[in-house]
HTML snippet that shows the backbone in 3Dmol.js (N, CA, C, O; Angstrom):
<script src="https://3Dmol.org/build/3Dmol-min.js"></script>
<div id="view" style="width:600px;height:400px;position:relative"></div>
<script>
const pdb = `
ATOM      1  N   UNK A   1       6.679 -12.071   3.411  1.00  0.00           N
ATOM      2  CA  UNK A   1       5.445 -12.356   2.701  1.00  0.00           C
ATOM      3  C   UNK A   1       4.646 -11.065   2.668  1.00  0.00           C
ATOM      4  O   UNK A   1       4.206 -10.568   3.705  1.00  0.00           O
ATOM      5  N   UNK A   2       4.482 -10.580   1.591  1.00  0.00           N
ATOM      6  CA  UNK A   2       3.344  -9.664   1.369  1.00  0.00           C
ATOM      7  C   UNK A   2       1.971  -9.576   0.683  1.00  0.00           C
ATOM      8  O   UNK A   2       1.715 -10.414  -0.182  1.00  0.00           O
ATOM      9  N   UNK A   3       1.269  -8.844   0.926  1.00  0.00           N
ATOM     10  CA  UNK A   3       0.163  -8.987   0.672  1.00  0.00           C
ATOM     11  C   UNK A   3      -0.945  -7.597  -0.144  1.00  0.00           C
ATOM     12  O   UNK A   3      -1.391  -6.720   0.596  1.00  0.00           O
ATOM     13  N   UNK A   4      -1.217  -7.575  -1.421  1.00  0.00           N
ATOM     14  CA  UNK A   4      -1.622  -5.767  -1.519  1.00  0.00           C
ATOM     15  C   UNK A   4      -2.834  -6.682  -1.959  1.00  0.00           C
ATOM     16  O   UNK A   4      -2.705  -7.783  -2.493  1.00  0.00           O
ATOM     17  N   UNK A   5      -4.284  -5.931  -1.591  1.00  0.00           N
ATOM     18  CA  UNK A   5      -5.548  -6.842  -1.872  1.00  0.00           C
ATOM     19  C   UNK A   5      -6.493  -5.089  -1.598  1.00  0.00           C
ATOM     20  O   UNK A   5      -7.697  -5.097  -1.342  1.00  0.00           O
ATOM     21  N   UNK A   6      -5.804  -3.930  -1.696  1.00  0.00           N
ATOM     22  CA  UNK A   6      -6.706  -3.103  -2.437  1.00  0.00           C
ATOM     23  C   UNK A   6      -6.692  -2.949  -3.710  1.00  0.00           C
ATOM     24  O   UNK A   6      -5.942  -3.661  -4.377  1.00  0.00           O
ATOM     25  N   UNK A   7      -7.675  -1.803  -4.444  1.00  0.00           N
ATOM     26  CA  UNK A   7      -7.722  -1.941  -5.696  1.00  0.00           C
ATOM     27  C   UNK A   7      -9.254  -2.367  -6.482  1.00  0.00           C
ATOM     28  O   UNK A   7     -10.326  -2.739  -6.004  1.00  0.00           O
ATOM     29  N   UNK A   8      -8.934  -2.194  -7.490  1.00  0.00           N
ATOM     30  CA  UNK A   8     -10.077  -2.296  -8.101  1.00  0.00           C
ATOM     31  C   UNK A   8     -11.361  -3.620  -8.470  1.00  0.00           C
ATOM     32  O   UNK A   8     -12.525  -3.693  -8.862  1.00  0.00           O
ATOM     33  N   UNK A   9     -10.182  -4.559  -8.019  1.00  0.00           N
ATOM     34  CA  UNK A   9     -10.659  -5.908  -8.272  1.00  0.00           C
ATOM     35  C   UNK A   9     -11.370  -6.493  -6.951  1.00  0.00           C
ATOM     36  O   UNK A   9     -12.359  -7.226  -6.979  1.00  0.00           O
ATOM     37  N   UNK A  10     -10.604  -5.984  -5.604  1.00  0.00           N
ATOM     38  CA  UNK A  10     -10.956  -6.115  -4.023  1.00  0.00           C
ATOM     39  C   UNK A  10     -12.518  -5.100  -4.270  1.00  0.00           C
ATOM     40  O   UNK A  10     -13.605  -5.500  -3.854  1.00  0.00           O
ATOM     41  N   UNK A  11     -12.401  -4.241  -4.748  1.00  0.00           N
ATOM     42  CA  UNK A  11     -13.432  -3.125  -4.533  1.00  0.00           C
ATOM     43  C   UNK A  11     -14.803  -3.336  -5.652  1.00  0.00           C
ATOM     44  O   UNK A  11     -15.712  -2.520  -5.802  1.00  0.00           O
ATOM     45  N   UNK A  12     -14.666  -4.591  -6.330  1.00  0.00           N
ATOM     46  CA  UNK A  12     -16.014  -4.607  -7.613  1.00  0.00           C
ATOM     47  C   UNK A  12     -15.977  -6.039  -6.941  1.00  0.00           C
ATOM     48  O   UNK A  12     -17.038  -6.475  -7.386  1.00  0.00           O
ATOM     49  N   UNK A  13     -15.563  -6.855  -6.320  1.00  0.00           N
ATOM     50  CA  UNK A  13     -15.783  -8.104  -5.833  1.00  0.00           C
ATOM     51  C   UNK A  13     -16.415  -8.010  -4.635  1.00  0.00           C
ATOM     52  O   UNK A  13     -16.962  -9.075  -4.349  1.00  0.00           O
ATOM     53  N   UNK A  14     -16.603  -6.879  -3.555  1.00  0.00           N
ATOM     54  CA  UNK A  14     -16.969  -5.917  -2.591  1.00  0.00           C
ATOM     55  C   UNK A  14     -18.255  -5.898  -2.898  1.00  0.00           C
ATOM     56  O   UNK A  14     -19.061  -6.632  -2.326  1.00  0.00           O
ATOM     57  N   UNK A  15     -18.690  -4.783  -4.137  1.00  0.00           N
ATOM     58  CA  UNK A  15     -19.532  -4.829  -4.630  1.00  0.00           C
ATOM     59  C   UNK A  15     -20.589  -5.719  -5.235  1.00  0.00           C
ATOM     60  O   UNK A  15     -21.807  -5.554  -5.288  1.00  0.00           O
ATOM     61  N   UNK A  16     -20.040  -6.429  -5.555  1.00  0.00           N
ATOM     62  CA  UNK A  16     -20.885  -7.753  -6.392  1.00  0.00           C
ATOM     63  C   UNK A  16     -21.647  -8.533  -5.083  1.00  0.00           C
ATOM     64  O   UNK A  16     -22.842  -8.801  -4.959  1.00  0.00           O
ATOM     65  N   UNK A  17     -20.596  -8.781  -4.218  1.00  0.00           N
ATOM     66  CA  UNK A  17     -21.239  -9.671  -3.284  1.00  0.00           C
ATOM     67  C   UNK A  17     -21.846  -8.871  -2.137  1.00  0.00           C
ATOM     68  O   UNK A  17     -22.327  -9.477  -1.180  1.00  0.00           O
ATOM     69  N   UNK A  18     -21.848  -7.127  -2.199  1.00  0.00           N
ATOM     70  CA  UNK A  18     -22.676  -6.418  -0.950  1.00  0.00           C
ATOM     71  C   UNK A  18     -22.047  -6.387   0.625  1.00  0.00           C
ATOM     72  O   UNK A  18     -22.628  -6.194   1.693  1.00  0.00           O
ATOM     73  N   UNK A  19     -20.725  -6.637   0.348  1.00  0.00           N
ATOM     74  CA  UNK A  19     -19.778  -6.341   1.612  1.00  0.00           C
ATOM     75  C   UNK A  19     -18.449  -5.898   1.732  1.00  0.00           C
ATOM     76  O   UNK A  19     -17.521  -6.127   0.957  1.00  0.00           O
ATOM     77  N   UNK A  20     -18.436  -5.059   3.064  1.00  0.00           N
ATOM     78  CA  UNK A  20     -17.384  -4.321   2.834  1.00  0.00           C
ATOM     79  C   UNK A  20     -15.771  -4.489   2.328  1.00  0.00           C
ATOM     80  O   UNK A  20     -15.031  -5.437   2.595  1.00  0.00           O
ATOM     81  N   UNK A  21     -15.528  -3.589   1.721  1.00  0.00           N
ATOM     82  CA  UNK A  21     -14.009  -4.311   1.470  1.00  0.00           C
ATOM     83  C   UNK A  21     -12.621  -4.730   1.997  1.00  0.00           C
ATOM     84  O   UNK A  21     -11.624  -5.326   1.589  1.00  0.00           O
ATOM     85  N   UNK A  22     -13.189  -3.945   3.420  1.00  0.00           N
ATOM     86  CA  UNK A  22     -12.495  -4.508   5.029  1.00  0.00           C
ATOM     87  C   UNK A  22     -12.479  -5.568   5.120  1.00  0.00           C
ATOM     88  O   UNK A  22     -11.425  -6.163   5.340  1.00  0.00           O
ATOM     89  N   UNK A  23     -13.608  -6.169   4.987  1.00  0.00           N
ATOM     90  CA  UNK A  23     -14.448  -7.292   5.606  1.00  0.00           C
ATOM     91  C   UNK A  23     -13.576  -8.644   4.382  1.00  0.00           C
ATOM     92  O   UNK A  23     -12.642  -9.398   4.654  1.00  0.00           O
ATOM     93  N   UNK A  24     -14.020  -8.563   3.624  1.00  0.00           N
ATOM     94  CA  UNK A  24     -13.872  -9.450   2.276  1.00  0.00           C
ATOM     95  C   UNK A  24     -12.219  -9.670   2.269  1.00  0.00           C
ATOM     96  O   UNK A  24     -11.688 -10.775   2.162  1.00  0.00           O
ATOM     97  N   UNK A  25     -11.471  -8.337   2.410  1.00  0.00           N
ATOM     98  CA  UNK A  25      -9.855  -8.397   1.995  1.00  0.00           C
ATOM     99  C   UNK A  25      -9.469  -9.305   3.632  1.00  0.00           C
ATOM    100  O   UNK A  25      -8.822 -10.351   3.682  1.00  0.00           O
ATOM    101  N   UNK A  26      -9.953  -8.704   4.624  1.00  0.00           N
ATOM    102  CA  UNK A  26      -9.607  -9.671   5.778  1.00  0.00           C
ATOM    103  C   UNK A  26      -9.976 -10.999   5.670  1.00  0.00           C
ATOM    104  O   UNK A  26      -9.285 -11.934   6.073  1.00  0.00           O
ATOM    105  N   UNK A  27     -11.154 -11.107   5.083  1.00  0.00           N
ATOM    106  CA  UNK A  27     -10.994 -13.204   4.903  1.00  0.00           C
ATOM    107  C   UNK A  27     -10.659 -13.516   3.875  1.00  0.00           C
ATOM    108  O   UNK A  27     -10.768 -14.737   3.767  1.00  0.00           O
ATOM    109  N   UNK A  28     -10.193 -12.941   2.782  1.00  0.00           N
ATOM    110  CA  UNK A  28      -9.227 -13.730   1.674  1.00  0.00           C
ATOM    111  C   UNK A  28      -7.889 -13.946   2.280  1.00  0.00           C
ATOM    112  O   UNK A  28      -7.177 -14.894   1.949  1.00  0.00           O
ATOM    113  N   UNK A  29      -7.491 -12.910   3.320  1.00  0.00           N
ATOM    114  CA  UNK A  29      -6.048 -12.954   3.745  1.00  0.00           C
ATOM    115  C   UNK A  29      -5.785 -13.900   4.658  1.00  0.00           C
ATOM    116  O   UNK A  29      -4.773 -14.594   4.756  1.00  0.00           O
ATOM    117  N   UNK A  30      -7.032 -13.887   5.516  1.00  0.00           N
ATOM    118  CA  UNK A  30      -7.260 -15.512   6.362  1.00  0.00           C
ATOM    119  C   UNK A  30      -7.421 -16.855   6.047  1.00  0.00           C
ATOM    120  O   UNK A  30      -6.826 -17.718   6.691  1.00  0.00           O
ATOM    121  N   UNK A  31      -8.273 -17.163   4.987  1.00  0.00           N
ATOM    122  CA  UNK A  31      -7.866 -17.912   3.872  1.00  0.00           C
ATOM    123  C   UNK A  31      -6.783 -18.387   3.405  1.00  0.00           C
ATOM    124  O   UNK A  31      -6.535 -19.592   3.434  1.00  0.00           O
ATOM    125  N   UNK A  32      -5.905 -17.398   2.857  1.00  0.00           N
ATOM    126  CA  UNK A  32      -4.898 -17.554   1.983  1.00  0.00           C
ATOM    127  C   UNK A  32      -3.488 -17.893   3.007  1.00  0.00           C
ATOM    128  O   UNK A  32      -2.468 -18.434   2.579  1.00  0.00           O
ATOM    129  N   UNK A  33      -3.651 -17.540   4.129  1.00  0.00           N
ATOM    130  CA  UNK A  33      -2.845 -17.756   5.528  1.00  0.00           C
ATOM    131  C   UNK A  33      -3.416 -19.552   5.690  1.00  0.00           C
ATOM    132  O   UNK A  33      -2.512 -20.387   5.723  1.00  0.00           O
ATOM    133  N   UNK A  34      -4.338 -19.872   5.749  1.00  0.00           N
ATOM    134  CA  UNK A  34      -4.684 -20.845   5.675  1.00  0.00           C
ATOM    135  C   UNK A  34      -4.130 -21.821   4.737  1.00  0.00           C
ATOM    136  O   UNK A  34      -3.476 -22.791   5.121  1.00  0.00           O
ATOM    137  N   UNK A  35      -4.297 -21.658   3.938  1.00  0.00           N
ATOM    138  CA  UNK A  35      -4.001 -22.719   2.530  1.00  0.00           C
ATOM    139  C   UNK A  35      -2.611 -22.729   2.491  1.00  0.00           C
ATOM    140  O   UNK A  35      -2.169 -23.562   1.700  1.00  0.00           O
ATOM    141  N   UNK A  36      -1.730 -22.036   3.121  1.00  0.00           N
ATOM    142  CA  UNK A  36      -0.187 -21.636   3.052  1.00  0.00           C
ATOM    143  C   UNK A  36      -0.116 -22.715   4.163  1.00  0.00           C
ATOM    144  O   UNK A  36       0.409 -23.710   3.663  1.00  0.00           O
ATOM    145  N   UNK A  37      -0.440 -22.937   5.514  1.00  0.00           N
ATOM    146  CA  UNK A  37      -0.260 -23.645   6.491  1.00  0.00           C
ATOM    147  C   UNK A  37      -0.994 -25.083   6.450  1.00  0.00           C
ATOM    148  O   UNK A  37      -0.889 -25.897   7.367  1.00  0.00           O
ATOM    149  N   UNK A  38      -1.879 -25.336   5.078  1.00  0.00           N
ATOM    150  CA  UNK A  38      -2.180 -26.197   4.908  1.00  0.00           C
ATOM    151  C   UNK A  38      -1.072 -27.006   4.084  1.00  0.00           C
ATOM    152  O   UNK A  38      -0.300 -27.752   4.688  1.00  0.00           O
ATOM    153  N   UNK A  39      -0.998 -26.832   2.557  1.00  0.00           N
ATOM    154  CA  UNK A  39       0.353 -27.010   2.482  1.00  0.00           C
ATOM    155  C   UNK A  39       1.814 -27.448   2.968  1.00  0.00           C
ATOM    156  O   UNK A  39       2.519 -28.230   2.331  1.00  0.00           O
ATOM    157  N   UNK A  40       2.203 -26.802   4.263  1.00  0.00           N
ATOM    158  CA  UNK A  40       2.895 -26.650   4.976  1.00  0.00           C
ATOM    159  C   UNK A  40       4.411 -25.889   4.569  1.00  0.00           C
ATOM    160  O   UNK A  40       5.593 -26.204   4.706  1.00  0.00           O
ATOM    161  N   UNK A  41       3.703 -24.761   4.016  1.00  0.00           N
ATOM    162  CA  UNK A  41       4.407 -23.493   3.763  1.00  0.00           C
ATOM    163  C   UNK A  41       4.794 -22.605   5.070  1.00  0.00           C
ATOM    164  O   UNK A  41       3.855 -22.308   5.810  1.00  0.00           O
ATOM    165  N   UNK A  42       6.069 -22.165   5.409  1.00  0.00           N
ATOM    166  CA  UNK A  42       6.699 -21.636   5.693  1.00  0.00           C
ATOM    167  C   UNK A  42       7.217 -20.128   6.020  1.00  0.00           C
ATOM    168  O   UNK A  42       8.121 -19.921   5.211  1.00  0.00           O
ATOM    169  N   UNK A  43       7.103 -19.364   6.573  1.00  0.00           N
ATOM    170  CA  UNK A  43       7.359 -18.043   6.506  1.00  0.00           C
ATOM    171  C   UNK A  43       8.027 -17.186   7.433  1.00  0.00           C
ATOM    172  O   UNK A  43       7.591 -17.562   8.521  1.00  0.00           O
ATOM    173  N   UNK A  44       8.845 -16.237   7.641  1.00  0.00           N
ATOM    174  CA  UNK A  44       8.721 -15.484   9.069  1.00  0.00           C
ATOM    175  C   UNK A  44       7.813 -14.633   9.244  1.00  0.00           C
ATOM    176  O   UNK A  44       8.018 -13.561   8.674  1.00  0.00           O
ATOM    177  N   UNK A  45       6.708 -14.733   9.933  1.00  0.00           N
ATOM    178  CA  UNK A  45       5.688 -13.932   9.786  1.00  0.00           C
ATOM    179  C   UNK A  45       6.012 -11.995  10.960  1.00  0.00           C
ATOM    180  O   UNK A  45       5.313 -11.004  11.170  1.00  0.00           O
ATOM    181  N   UNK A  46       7.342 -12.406  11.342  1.00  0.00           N
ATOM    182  CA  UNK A  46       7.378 -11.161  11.516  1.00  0.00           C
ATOM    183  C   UNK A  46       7.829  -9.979  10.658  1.00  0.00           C
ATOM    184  O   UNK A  46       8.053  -8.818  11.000  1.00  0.00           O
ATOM    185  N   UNK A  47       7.894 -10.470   9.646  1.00  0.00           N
ATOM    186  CA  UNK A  47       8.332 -10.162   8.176  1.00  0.00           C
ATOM    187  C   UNK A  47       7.466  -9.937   7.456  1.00  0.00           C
ATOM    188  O   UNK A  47       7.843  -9.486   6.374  1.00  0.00           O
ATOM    189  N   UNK A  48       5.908 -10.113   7.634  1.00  0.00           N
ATOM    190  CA  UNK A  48       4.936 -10.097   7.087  1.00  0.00           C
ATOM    191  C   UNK A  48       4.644  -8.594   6.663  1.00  0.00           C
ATOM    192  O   UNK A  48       4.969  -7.762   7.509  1.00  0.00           O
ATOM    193  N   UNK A  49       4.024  -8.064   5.364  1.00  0.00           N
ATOM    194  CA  UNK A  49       3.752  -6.790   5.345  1.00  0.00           C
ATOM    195  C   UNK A  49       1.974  -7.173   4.864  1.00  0.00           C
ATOM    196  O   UNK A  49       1.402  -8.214   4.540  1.00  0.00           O
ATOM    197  N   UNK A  50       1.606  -5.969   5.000  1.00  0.00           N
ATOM    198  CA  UNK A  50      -0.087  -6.200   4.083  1.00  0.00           C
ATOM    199  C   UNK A  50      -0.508  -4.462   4.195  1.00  0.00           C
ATOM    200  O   UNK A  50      -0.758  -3.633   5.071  1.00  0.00           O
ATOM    201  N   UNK A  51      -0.423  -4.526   3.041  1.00  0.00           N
ATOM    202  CA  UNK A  51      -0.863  -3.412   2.404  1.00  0.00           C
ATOM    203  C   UNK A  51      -2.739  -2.388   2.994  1.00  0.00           C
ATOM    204  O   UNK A  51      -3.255  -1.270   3.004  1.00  0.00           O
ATOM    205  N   UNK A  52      -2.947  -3.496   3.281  1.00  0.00           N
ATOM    206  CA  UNK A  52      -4.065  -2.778   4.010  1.00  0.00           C
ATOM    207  C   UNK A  52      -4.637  -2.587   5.233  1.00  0.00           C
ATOM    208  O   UNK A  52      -5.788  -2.316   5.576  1.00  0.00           O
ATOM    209  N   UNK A  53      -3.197  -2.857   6.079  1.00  0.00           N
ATOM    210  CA  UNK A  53      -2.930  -2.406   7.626  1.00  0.00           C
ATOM    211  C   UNK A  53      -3.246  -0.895   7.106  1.00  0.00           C
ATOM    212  O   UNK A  53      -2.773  -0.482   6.048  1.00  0.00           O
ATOM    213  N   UNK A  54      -3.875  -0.308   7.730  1.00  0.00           N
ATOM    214  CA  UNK A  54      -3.814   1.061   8.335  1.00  0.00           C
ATOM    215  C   UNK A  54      -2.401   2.015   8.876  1.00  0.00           C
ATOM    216  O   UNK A  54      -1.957   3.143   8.666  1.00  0.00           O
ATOM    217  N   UNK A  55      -2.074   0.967   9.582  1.00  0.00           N
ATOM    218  CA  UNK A  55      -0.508   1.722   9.723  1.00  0.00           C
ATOM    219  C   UNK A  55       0.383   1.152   8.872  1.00  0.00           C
ATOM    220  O   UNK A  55       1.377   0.928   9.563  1.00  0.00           O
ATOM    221  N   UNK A  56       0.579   0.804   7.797  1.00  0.00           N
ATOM    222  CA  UNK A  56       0.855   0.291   6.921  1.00  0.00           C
ATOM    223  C   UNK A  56       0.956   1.583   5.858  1.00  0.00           C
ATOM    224  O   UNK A  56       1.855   2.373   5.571  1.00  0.00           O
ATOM    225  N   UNK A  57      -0.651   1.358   5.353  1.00  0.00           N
ATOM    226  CA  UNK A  57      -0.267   2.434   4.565  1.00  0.00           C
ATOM    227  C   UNK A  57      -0.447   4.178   4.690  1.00  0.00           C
ATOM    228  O   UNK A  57      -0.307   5.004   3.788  1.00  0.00           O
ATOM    229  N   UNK A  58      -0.717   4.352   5.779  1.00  0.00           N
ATOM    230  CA  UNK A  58      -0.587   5.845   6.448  1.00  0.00           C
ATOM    231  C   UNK A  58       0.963   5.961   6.242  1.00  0.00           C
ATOM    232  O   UNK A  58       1.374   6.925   5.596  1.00  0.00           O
ATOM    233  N   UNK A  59       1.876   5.023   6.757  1.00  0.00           N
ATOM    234  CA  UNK A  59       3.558   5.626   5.980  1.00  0.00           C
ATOM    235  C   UNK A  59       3.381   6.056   4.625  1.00  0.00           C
ATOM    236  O   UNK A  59       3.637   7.196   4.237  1.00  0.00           O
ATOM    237  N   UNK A  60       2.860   4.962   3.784  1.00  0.00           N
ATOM    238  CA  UNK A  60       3.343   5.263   2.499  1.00  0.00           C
ATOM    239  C   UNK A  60       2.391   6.375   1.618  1.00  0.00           C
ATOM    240  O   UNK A  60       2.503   6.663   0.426  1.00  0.00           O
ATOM    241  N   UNK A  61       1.361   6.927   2.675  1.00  0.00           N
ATOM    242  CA  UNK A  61       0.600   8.056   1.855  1.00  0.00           C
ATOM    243  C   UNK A  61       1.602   9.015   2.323  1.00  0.00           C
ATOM    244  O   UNK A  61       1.909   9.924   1.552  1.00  0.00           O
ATOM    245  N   UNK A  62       2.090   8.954   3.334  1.00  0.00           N
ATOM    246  CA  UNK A  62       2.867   9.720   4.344  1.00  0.00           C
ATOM    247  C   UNK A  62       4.047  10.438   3.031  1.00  0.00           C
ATOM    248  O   UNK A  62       4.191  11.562   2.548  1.00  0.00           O
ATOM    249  N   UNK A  63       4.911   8.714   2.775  1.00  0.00           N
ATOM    250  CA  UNK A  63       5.922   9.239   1.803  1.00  0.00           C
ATOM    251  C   UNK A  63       5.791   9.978   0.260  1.00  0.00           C
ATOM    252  O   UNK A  63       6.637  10.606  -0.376  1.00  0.00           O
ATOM    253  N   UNK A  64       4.467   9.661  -0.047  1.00  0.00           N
ATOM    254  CA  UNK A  64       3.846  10.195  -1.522  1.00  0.00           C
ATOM    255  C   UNK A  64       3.338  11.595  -1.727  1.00  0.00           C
ATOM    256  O   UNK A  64       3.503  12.337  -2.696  1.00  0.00           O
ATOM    257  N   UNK A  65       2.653  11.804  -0.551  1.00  0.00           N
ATOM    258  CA  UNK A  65       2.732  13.114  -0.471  1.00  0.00           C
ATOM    259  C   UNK A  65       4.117  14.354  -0.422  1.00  0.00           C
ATOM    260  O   UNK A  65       4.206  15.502  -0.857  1.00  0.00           O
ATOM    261  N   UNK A  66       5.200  13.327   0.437  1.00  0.00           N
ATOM    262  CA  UNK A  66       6.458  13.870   0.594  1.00  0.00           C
ATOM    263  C   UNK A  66       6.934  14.445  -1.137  1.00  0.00           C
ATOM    264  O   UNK A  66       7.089  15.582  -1.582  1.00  0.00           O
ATOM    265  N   UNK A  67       7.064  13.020  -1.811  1.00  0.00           N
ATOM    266  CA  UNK A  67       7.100  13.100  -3.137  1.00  0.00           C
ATOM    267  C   UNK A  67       6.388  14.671  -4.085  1.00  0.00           C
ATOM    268  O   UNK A  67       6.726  15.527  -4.903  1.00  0.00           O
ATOM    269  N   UNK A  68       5.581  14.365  -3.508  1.00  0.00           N
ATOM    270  CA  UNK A  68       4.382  15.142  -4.972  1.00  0.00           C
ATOM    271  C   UNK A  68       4.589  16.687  -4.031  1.00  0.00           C
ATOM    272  O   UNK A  68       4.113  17.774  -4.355  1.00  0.00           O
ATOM    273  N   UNK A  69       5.214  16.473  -3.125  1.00  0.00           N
ATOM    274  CA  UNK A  69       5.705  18.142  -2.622  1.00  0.00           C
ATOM    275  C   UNK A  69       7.134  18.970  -3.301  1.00  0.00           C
ATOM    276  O   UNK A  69       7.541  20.129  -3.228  1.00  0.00           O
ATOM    277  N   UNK A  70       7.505  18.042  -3.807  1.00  0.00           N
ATOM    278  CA  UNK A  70       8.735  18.074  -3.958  1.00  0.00           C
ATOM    279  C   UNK A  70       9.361  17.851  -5.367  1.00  0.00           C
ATOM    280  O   UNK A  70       8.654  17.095  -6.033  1.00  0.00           O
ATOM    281  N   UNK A  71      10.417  18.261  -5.987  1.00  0.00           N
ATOM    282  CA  UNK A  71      10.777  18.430  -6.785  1.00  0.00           C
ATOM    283  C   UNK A  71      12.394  18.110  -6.660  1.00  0.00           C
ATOM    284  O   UNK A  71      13.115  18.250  -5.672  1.00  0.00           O
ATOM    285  N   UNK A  72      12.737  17.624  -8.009  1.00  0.00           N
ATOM    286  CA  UNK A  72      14.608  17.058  -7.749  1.00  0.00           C
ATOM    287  C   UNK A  72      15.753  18.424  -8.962  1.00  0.00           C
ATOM    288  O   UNK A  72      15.746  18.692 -10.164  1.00  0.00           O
ATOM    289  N   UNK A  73      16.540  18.902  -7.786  1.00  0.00           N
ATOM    290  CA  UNK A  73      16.745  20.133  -8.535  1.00  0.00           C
ATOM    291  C   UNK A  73      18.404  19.177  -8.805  1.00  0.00           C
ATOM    292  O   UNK A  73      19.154  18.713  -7.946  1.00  0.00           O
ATOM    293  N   UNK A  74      18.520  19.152 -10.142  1.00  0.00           N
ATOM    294  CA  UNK A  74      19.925  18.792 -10.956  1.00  0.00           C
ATOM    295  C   UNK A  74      21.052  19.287 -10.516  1.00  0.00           C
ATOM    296  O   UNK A  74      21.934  18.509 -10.152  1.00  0.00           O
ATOM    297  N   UNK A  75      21.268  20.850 -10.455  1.00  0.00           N
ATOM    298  CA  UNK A  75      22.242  21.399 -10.077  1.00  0.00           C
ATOM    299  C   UNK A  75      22.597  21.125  -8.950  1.00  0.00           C
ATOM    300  O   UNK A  75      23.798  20.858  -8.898  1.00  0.00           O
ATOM    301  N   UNK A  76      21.950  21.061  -7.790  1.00  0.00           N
ATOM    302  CA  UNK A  76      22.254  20.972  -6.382  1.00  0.00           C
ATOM    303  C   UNK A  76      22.431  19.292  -5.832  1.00  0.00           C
ATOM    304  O   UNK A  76      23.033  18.821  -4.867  1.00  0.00           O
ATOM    305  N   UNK A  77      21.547  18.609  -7.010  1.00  0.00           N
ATOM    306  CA  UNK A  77      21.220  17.400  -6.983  1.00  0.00           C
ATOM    307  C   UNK A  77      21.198  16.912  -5.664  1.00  0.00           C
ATOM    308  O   UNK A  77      22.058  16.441  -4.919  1.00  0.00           O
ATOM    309  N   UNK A  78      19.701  17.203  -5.543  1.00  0.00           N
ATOM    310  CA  UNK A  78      18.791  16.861  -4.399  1.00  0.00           C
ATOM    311  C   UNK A  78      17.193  17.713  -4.228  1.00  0.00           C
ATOM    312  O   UNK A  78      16.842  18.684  -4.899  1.00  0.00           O
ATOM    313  N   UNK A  79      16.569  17.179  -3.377  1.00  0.00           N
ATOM    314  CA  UNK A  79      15.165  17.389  -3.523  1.00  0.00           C
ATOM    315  C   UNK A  79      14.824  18.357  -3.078  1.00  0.00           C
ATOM    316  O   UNK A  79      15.503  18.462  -2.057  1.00  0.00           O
ATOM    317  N   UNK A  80      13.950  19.515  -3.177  1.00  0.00           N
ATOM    318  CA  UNK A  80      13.660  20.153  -3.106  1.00  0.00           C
ATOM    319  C   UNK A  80      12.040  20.877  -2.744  1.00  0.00           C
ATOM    320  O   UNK A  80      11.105  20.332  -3.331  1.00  0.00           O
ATOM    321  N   UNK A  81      11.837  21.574  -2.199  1.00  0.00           N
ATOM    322  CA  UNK A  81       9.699  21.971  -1.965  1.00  0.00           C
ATOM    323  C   UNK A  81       9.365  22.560  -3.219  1.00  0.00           C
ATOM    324  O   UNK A  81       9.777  23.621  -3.687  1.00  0.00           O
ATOM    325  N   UNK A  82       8.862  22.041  -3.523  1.00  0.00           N
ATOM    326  CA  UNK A  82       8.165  22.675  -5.264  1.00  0.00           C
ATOM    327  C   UNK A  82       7.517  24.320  -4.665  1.00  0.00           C
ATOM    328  O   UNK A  82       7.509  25.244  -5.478  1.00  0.00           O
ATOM    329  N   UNK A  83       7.106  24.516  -3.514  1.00  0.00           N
ATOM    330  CA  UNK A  83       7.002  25.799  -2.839  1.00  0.00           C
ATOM    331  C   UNK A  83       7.815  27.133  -3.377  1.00  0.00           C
ATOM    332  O   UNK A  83       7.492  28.313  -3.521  1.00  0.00           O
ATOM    333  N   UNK A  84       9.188  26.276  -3.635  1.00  0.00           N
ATOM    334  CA  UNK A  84      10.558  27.700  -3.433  1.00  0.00           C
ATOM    335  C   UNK A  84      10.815  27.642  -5.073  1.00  0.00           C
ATOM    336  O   UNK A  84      11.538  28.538  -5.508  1.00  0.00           O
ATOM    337  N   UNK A  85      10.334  26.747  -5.957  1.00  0.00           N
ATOM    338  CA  UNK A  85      10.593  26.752  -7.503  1.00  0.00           C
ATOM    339  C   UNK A  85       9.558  27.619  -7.852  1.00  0.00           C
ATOM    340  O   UNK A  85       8.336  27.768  -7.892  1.00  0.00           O
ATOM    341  N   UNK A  86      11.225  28.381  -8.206  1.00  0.00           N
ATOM    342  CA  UNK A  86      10.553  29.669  -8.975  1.00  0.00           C
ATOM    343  C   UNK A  86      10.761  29.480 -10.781  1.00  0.00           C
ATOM    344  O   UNK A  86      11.709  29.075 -11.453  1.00  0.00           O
ATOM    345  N   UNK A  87       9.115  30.088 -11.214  1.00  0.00           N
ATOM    346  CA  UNK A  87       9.178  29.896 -12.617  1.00  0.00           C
ATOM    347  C   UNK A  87       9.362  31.420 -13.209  1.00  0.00           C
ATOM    348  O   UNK A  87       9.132  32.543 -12.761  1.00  0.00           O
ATOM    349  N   UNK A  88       9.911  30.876 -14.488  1.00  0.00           N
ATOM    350  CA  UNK A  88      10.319  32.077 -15.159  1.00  0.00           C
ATOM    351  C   UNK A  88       8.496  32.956 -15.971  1.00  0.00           C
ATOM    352  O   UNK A  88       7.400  32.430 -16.164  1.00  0.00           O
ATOM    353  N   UNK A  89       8.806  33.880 -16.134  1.00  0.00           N
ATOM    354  CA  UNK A  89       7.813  34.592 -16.973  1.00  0.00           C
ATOM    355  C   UNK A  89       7.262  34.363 -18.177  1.00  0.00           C
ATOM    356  O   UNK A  89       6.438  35.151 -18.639  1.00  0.00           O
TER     357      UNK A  89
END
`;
const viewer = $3Dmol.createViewer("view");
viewer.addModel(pdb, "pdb");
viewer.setStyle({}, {cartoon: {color: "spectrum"}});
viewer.zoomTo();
viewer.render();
</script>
């Protein structure tokens, strides 16, 4: 089960109502954990991801930056530090 509740819609709904978007995305997710167990929906919750754990997404800025460092060289086919790409004149 996952969960992504940043964004623009978490962050003007934040706004509208004058609280943080910590605050707001943590009780929709409590909520919505709720209404799932009301139901009597099912899950492995150690399986659970949510996008706005902190250690969550510190990996994946982690891996994007990796990305946007980097460059995919054809010939060698594999990635490369945009550092060592050398441009022509």
């Amino acid at each position: 089960m996952g969960r992504d509740a940043f964004g623009l819609p978490a962050e003007q709904y934040a706004i509208k109502n004058k609280v943080n978007p910590t605050v707001s995305t943590a009780e929709n997710i409590a909520r919505y954990k709720q209404q799932l167990k009301d139901i009597g929906f099912t899950y492995d919750r150690e399986r659970e991801v949510n996008t706005t754990d902190p250690e969550f997404y510190k990996r994946t800025q982690r891996t994007f930056i990796k990305l946007y460092e980097h460059y995919y060289d054809k010939k060698e086919k594999k990635a490369k530090p945009i550092s060592k790409l050398s441009i022509p004149d």
